[in-house]
N, CA, C and O of each residue as an XYZ file, in Angstrom:
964
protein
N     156.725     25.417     87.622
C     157.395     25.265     88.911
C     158.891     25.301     88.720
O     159.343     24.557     87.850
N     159.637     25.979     89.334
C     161.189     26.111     89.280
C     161.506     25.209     89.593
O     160.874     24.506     90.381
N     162.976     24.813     88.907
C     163.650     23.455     89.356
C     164.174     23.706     90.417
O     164.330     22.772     91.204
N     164.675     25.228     90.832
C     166.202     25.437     91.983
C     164.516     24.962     93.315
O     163.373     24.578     93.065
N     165.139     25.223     94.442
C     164.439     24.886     95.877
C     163.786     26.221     95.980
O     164.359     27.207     95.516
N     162.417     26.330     96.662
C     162.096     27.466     97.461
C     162.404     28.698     96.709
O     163.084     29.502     97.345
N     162.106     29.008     95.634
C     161.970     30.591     94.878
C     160.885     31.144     94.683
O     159.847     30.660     94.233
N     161.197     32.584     95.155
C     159.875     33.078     95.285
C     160.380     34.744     94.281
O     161.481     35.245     94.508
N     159.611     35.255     93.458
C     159.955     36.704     92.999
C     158.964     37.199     93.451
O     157.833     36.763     93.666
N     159.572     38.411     93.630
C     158.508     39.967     94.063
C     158.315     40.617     93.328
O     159.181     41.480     93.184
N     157.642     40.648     92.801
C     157.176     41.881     91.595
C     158.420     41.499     90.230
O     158.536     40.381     89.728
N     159.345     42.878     89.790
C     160.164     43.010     89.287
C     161.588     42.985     89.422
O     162.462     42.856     88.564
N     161.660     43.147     90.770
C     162.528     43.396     91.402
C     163.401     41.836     92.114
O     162.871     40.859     92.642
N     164.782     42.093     91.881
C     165.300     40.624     92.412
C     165.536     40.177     93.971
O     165.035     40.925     94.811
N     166.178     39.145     94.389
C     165.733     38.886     95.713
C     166.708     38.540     95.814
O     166.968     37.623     95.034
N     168.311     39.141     97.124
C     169.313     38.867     96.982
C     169.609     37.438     97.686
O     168.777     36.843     98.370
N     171.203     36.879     97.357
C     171.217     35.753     97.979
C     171.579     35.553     98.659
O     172.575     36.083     99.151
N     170.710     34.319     99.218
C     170.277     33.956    100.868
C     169.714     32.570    100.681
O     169.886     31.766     99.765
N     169.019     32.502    101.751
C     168.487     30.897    101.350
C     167.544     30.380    100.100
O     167.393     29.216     99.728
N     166.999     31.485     99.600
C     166.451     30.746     98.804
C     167.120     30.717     97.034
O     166.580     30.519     95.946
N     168.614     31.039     97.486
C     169.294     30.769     95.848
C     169.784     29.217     96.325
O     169.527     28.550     97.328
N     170.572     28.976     95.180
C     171.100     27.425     94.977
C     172.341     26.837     95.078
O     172.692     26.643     93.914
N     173.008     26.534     95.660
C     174.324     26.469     95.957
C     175.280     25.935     94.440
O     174.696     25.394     93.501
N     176.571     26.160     94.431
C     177.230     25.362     93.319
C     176.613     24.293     92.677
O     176.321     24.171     91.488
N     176.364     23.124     94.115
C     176.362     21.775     93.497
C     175.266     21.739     92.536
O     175.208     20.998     91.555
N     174.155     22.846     93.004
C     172.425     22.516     92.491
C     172.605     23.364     91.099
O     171.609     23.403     90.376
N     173.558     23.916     90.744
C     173.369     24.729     89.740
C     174.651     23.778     88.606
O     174.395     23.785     87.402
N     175.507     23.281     88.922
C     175.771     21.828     88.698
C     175.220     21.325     87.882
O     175.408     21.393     86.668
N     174.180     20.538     88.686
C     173.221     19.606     88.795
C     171.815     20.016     87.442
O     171.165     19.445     86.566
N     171.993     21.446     88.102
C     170.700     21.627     86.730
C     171.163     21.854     85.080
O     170.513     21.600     84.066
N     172.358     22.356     85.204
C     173.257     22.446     83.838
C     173.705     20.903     83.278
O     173.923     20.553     82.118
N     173.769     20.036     84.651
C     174.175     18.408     84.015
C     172.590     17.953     83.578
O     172.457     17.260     82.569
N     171.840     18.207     84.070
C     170.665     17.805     83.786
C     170.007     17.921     82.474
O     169.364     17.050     81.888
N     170.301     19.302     82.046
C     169.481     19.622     80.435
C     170.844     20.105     79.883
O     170.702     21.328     79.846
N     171.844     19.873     79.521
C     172.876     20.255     78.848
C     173.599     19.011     79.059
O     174.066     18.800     77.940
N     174.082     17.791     80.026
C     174.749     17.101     79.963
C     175.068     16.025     79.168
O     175.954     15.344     79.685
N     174.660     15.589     78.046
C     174.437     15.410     76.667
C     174.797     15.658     75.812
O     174.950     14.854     74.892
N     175.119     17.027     75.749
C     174.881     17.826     74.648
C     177.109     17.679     74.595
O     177.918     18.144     75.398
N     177.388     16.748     73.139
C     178.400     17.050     73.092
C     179.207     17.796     72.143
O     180.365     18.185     72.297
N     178.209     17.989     70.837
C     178.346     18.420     69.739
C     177.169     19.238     68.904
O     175.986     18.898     68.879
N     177.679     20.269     68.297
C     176.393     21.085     68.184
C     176.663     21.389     66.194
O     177.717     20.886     65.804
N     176.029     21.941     65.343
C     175.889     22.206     63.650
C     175.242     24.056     64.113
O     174.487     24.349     65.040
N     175.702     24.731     63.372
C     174.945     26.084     63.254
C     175.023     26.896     62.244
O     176.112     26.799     61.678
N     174.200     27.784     61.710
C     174.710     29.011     61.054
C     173.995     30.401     61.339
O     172.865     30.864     61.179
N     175.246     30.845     61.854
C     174.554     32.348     62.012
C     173.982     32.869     60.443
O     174.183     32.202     59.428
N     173.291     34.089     60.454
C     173.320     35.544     59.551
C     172.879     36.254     60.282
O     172.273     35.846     61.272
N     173.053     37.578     60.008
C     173.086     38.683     60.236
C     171.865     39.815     59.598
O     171.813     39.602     58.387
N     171.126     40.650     59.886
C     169.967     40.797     59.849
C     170.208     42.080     58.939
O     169.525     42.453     57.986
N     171.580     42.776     59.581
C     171.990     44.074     58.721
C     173.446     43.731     57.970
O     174.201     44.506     57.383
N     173.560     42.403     58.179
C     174.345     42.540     56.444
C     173.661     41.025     55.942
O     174.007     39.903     56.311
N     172.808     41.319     55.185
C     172.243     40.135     54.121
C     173.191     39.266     53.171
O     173.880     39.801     52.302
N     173.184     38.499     53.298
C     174.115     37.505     52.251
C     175.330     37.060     53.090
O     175.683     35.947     52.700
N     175.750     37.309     53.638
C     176.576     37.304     55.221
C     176.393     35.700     55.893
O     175.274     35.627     56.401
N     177.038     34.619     56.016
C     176.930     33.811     56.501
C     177.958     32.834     57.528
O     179.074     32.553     57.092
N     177.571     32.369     58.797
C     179.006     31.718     59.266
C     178.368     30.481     59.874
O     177.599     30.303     60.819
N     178.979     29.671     58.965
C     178.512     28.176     59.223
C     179.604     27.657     60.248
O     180.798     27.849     60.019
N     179.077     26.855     61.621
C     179.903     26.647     62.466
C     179.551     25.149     63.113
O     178.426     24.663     63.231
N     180.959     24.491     63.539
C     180.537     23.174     64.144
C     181.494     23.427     65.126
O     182.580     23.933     64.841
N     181.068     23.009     66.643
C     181.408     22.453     67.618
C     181.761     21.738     68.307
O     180.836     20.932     68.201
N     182.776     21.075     69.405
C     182.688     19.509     69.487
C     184.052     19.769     70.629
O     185.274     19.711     70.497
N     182.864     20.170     72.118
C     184.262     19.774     73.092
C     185.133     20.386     72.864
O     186.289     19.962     72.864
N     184.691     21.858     72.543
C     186.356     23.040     72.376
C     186.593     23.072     71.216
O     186.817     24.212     70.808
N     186.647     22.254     70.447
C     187.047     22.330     68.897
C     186.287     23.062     67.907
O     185.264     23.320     68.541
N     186.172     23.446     67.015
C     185.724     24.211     66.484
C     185.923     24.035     64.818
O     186.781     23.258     64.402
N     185.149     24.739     63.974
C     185.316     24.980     62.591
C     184.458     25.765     61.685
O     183.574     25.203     61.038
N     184.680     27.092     61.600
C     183.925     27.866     60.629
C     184.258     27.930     58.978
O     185.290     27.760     58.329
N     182.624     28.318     58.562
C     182.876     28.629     57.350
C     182.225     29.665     56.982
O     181.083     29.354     56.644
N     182.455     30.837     56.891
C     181.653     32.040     56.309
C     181.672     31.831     54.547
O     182.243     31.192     53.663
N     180.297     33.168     54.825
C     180.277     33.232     52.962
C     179.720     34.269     52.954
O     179.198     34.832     53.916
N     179.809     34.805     51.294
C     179.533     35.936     51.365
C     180.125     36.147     49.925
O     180.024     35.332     49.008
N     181.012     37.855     49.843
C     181.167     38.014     48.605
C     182.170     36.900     48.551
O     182.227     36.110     47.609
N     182.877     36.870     49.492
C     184.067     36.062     50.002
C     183.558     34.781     50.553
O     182.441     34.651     51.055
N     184.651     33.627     50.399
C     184.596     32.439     51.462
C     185.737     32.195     52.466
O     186.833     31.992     51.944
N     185.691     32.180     53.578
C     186.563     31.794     54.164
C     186.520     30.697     55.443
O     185.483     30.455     56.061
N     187.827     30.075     55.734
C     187.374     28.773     56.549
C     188.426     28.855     57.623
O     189.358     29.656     57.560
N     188.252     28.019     58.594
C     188.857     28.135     59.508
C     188.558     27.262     60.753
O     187.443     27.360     61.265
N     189.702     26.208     61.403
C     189.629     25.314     62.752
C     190.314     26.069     63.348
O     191.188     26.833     62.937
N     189.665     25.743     65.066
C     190.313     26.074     65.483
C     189.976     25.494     67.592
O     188.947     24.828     67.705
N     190.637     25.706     68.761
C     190.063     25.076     69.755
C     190.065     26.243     70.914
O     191.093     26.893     71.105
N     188.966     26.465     71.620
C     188.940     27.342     72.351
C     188.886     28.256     71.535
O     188.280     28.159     70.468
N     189.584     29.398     71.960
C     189.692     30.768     71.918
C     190.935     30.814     70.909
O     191.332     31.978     70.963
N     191.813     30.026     69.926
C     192.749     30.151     69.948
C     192.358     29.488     67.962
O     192.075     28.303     67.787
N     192.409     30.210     67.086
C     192.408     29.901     65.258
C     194.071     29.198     65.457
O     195.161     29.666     65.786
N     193.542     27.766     65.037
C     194.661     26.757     64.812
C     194.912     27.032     63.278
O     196.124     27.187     63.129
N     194.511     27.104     62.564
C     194.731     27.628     60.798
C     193.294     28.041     60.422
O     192.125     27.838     60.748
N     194.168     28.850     59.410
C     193.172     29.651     58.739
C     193.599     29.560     57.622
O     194.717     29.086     57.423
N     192.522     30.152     56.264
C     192.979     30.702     54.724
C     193.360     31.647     54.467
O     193.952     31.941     53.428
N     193.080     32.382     55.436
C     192.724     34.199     55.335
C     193.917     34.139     55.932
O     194.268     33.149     56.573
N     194.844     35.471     55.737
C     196.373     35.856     56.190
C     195.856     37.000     57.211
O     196.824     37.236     57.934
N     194.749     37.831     57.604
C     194.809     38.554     58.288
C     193.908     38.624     59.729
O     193.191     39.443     60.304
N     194.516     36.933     59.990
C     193.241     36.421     61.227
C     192.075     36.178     60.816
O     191.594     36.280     59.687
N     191.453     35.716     62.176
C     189.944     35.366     61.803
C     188.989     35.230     63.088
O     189.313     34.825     64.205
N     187.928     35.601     62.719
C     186.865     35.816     64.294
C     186.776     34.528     64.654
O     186.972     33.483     64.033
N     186.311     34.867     66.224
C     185.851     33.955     66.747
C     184.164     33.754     67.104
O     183.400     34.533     67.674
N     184.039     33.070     66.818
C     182.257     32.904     67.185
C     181.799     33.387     68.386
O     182.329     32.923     69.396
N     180.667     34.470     68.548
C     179.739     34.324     69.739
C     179.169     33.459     70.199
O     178.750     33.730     71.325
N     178.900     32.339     69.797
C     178.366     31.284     69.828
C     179.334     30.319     70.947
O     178.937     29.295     71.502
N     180.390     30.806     71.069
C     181.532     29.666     71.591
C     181.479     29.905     73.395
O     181.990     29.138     74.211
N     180.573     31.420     73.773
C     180.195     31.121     74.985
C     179.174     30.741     75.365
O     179.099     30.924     76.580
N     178.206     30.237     74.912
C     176.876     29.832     75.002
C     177.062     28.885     75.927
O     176.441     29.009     76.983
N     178.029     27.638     75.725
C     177.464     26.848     76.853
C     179.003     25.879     76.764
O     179.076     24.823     76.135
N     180.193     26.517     77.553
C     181.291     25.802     77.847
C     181.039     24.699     78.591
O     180.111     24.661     79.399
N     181.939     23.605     78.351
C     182.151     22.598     78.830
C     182.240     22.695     80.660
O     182.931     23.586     81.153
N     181.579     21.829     81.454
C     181.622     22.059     83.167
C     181.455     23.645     83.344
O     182.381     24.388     83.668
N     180.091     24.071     83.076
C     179.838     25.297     82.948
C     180.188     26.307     84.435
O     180.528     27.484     84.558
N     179.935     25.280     85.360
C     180.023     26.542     86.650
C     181.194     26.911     86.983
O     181.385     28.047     87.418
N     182.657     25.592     86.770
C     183.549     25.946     86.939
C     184.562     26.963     85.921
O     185.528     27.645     86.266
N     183.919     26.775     84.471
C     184.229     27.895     83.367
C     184.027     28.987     83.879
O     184.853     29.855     83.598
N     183.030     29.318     84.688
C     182.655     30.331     84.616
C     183.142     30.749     85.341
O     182.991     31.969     85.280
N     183.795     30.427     86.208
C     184.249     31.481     87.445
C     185.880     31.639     87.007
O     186.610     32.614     87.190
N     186.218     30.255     86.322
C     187.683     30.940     85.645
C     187.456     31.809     84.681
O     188.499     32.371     84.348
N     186.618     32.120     84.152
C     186.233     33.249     83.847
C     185.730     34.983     84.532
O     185.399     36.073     84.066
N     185.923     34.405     85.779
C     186.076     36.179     86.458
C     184.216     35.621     86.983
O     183.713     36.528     87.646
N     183.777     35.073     86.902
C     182.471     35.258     87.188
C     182.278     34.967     88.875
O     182.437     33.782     89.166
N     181.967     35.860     90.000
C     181.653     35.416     91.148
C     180.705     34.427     91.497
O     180.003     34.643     92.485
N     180.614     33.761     91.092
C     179.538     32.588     91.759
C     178.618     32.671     92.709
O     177.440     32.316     92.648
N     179.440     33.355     93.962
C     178.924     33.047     95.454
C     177.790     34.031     95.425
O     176.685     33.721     95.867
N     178.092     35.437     94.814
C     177.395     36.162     94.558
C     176.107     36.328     93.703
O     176.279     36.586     92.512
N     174.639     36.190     94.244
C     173.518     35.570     93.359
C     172.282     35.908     93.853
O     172.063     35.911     95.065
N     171.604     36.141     93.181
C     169.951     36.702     93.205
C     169.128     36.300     92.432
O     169.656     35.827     91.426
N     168.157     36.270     92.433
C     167.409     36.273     91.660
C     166.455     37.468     91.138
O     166.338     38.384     91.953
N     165.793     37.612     89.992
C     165.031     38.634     88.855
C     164.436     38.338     87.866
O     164.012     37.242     87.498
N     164.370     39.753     87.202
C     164.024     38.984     85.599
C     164.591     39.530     84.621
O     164.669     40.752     84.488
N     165.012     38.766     83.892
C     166.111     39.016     82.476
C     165.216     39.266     81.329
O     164.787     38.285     80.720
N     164.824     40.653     80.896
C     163.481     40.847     79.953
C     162.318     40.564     80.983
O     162.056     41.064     82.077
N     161.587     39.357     80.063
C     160.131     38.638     80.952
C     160.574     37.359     81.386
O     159.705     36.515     81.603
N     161.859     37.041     81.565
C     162.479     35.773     81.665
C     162.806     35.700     83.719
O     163.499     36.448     84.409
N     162.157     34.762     84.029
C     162.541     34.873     85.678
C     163.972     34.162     85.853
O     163.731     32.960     85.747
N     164.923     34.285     86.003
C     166.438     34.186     85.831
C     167.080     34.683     87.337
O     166.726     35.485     88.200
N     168.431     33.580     87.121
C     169.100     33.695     87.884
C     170.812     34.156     87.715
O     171.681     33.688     86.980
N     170.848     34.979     88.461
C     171.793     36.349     88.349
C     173.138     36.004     88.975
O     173.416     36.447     90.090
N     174.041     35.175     88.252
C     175.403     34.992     88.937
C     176.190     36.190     88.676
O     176.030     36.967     87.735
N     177.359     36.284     89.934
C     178.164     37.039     89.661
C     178.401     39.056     89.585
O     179.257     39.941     89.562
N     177.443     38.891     89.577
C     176.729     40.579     89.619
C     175.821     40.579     90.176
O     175.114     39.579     90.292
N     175.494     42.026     90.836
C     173.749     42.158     91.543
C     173.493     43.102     90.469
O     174.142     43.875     89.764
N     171.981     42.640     90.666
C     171.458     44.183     89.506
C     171.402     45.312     89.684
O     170.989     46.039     90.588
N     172.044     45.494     88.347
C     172.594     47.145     87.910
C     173.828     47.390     88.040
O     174.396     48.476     87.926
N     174.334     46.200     88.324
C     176.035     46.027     87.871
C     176.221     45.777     86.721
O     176.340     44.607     86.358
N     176.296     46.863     85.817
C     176.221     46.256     84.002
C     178.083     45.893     83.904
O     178.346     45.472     82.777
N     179.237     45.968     84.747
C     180.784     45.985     84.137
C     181.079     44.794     84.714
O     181.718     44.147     83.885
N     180.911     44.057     85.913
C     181.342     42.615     86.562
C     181.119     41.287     85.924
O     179.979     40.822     85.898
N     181.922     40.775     85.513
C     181.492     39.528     84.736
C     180.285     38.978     85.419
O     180.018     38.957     86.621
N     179.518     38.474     84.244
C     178.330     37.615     84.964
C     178.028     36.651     84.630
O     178.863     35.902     84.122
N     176.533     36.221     84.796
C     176.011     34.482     83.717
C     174.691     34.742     84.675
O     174.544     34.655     85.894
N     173.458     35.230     83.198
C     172.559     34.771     83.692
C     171.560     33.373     83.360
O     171.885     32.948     82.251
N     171.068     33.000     83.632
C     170.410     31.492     83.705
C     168.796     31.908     83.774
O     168.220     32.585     84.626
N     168.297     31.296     82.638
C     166.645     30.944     82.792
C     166.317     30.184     84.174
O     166.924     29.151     84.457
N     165.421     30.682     84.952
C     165.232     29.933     85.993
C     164.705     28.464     86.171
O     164.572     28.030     87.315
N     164.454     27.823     85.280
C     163.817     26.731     84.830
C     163.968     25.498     83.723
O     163.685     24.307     83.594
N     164.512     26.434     83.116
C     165.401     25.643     82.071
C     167.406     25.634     82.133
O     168.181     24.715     81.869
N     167.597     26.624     82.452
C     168.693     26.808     83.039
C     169.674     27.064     81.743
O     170.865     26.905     81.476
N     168.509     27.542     81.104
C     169.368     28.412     79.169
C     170.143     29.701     79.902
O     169.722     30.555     80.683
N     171.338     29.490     79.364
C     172.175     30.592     79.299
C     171.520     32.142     78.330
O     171.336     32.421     77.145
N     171.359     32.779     79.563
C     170.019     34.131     78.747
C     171.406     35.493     78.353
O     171.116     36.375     77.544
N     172.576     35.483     78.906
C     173.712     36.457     79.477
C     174.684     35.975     79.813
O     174.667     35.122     80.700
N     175.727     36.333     79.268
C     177.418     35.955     79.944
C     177.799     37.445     79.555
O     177.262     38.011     78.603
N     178.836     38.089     80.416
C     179.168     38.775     80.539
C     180.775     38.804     80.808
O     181.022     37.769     81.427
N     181.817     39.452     80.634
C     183.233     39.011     81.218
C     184.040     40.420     80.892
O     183.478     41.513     80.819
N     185.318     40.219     80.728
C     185.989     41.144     80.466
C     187.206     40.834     79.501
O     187.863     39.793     79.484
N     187.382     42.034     78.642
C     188.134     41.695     77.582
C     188.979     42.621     77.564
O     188.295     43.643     77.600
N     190.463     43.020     77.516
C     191.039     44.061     77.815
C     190.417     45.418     78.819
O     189.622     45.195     79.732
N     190.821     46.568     78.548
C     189.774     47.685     79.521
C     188.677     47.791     79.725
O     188.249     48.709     80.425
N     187.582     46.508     78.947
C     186.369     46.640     78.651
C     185.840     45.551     79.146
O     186.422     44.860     79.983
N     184.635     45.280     78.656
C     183.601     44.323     78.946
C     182.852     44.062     77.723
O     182.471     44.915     76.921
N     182.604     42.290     77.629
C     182.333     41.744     76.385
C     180.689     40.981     76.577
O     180.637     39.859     77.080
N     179.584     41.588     76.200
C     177.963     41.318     76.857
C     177.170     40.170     75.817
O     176.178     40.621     75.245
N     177.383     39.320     75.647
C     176.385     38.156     75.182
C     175.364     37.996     75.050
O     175.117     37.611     76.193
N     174.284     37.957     74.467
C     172.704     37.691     74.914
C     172.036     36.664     74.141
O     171.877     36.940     72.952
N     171.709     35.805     74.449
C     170.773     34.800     74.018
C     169.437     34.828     74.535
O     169.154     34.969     75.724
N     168.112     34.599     72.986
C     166.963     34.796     73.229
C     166.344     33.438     72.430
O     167.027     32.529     71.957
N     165.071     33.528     72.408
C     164.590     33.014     71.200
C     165.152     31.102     71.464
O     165.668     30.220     70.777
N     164.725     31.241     72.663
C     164.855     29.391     72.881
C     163.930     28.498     72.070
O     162.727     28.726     71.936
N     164.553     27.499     71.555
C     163.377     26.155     70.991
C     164.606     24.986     71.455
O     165.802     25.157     71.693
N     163.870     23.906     71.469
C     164.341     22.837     71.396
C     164.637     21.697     69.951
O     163.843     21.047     69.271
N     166.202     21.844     69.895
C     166.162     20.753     69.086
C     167.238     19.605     69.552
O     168.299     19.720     70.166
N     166.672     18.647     69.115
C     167.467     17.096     69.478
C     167.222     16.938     70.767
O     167.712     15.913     71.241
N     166.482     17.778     71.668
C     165.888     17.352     73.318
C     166.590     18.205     74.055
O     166.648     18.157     75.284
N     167.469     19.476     72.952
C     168.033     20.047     73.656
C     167.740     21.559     73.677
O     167.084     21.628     72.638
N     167.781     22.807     74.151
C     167.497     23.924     74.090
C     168.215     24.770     73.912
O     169.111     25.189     74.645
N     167.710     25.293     72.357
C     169.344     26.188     72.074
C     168.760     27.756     71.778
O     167.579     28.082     71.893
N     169.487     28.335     71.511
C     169.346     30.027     71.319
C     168.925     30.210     69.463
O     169.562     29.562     68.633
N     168.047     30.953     69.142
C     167.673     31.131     67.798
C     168.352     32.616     67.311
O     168.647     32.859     66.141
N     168.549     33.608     68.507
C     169.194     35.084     68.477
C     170.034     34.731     69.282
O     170.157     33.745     70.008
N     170.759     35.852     69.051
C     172.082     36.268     69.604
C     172.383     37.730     69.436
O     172.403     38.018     68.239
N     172.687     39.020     70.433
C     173.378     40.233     70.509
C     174.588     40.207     71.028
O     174.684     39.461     72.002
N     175.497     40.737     70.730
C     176.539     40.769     71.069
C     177.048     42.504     71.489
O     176.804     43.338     70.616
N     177.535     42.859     72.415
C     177.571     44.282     72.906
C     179.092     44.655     73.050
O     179.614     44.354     74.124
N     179.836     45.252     72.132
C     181.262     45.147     71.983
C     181.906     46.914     72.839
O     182.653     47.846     72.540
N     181.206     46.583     73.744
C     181.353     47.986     74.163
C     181.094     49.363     73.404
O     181.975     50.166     73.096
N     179.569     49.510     73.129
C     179.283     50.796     72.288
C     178.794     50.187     70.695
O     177.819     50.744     70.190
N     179.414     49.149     69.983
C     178.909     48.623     68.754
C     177.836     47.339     69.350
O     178.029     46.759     70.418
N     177.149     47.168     68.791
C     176.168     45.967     69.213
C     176.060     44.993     67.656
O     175.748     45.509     66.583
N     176.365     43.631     67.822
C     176.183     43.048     66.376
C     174.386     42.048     66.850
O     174.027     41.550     67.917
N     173.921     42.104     65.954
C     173.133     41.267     66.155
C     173.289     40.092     65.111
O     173.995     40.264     64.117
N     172.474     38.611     65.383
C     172.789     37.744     64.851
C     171.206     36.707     64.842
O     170.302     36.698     65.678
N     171.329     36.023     63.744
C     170.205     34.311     63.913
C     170.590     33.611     63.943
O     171.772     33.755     63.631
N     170.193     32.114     64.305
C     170.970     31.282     64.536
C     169.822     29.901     63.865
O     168.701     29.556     64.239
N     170.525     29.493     62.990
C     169.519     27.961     62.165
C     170.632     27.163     63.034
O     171.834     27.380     63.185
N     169.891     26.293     63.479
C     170.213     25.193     64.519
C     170.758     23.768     62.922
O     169.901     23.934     62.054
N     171.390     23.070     62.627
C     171.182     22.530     61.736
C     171.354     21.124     62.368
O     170.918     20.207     61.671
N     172.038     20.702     63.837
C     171.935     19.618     64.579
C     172.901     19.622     65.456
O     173.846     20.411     65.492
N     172.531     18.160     66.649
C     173.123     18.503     67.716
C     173.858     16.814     67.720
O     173.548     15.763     67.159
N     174.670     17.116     68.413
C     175.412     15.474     68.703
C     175.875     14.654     67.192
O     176.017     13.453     66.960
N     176.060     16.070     66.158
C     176.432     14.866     65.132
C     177.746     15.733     64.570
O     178.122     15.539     63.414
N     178.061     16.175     64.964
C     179.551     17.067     64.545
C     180.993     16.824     65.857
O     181.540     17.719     66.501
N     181.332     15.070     65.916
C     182.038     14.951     66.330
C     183.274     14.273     65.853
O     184.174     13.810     66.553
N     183.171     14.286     64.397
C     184.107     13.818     63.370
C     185.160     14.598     63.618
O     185.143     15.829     63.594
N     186.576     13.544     63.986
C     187.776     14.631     64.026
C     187.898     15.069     62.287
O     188.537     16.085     62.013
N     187.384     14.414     61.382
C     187.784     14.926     60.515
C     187.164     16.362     59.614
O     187.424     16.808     58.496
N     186.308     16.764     60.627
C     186.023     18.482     60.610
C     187.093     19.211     61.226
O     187.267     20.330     60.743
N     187.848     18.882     62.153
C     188.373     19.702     62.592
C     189.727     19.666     62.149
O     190.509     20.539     62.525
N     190.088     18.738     61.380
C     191.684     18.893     60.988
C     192.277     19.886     60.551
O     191.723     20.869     60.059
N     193.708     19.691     60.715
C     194.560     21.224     60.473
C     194.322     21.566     58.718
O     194.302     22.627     58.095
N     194.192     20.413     58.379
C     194.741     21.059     56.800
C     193.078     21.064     56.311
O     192.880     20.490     55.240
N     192.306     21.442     56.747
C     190.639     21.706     56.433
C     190.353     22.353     55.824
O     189.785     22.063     54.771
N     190.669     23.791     56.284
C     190.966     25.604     55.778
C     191.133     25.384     53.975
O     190.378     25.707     53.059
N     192.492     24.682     53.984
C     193.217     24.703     52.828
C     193.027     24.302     51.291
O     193.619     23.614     50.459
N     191.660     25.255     51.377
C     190.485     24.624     50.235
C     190.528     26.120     49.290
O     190.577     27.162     49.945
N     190.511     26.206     47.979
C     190.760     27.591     47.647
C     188.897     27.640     46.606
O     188.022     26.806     46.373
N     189.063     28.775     46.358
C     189.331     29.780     46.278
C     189.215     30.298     48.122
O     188.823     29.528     48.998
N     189.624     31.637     48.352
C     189.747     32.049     50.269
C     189.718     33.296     49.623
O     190.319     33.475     48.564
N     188.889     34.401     50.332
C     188.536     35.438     50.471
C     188.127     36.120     51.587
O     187.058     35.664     51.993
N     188.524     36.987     52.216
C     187.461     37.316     53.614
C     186.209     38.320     53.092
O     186.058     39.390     52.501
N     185.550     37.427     53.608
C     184.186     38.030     53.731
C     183.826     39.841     54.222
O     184.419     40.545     55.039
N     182.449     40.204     53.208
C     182.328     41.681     54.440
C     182.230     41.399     55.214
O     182.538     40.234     55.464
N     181.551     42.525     56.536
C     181.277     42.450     57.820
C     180.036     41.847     57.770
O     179.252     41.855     56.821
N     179.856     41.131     59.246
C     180.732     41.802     60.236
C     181.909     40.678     60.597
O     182.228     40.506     61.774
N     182.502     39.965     59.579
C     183.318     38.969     59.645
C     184.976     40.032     60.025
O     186.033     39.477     60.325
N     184.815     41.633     59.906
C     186.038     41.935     60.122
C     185.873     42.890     61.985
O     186.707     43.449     62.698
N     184.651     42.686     62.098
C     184.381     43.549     63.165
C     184.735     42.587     64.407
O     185.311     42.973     65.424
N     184.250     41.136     64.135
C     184.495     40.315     64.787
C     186.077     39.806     65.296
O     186.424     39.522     66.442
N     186.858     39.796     64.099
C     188.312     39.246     64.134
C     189.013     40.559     64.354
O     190.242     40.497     64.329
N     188.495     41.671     64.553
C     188.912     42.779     65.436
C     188.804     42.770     67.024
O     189.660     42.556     67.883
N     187.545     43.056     67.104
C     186.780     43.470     68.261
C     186.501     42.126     69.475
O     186.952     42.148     70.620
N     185.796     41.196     68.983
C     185.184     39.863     69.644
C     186.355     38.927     70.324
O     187.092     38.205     69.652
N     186.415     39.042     71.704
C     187.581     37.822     72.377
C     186.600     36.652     73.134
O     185.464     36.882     73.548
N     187.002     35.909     73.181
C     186.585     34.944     73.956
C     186.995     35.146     75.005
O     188.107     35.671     75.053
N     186.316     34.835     76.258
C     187.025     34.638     77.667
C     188.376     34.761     78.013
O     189.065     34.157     77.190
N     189.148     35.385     79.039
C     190.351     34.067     79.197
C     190.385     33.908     80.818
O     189.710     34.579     81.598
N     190.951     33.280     81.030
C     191.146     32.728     82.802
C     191.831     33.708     83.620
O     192.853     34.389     83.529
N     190.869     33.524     84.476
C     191.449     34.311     85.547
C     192.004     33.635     86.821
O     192.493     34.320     87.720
């Protein structure tokens, strides 16, 4: 049974919005509901087509701290969208992972270019989901789609210079009571990275002392292969609109 009020799908096809989508507050409400908790997250990606490839990442309320590995190690804090230090002299990526699930998600999202008001419902794969911000078959308008039921972030979508930057999260389980993404695609306009994701814990990476400035400053520092350079090229985070 859906959490939003009164949803009904037709076949395949989505059902634009009208009364039976969910207003701000209820979509709110369902993101405070199974995400409101959640203040701190442990992860590590790899990468499926480059083996040995690793980016260990902690979270915490914007803050941030990676560690890749590989032939290379390299480290790096940093908050938002923005590498506070690094080891590496020639920049450093930012995680896909860092849009999964911003802080006061509905209002992120729309400072993020995402229309809100604008909403339907469909299905995302076999996933019955709800379609902010775009109607379907608008693949260029920032978006955010939502599991209809769980209210997992399945799609974020936005814009990054002349382009558009496509997110995808699959492969839900629950850990710590919470529901996180096991895959990840990332669609860099024309390159696609794919990614896994080992959950390693939730609510226990809120030590400021992960995130300090002088963290990085651990040697030996090497940058890693790809796609650790495709990323600190190509990959932006959001910014406000």
């Amino acid at each position: 049974m859906s959490l939003f009020l009164g949803f009904a799908l037709l076949g395949g096809f989505a059902l634009p919005a009208a009364a039976f989508t969910p207003d701000n507050g209820e979509i709110s409400r369902l993101m405070q509901r199974h995400y409101g908790g959640l203040t701190s997250w442990e992860a590590v990606m790899t990468f499926p087509e480059q083996p040995g490839v690793s980016a260990h990442v902690w979270h915490s309320r914007g803050r941030w701290r990676q560690e890749w590995q590989g032939e290379g190690a390299a480290r790096a804090v940093g908050v938002n969208g923005r590498v506070v230090a690094a080891c590496t002299q020639q920049g450093f990526p930012l995680s896909p992972l860092f849009v999964w699930l911003p802080p006061s998600p509905v209002a992120t999202w729309q400072s993020w270019g995402v229309g809100i008001a604008s909403r339907s419902f469909g299905f995302c794969g076999d996933a019955p989901c709800l379609m902010l911000g775009a109607e379907p078959g608008d693949e260029v308008s920032p978006a955010v789609h939502l599991h209809n039921e769980s209210g997992t972030p399945l799609l974020v979508r936005y814009r990054s210079g002349p382009g558009v930057i496509t997110v995808r999260f699959g492969e839900y389980r629950t850990v710590g009571g919470f529901q996180v993404p096991q895959r990840l695609s990332v669609d860099l306009g024309g390159t696609t990275l794919e990614a896994r994701v080992e959950w390693i814990a939730v609510n226990r990476a809120d030590s400021d002392s992960l995130y300090a400035l002088d963290t990085p400053d651990v040697a030996p520092c090497a940058e890693p292969p790809a796609p650790f350079g495709l990323l600190r090229d190509s990959f932006r985070t959001p910014t406000l609109e």
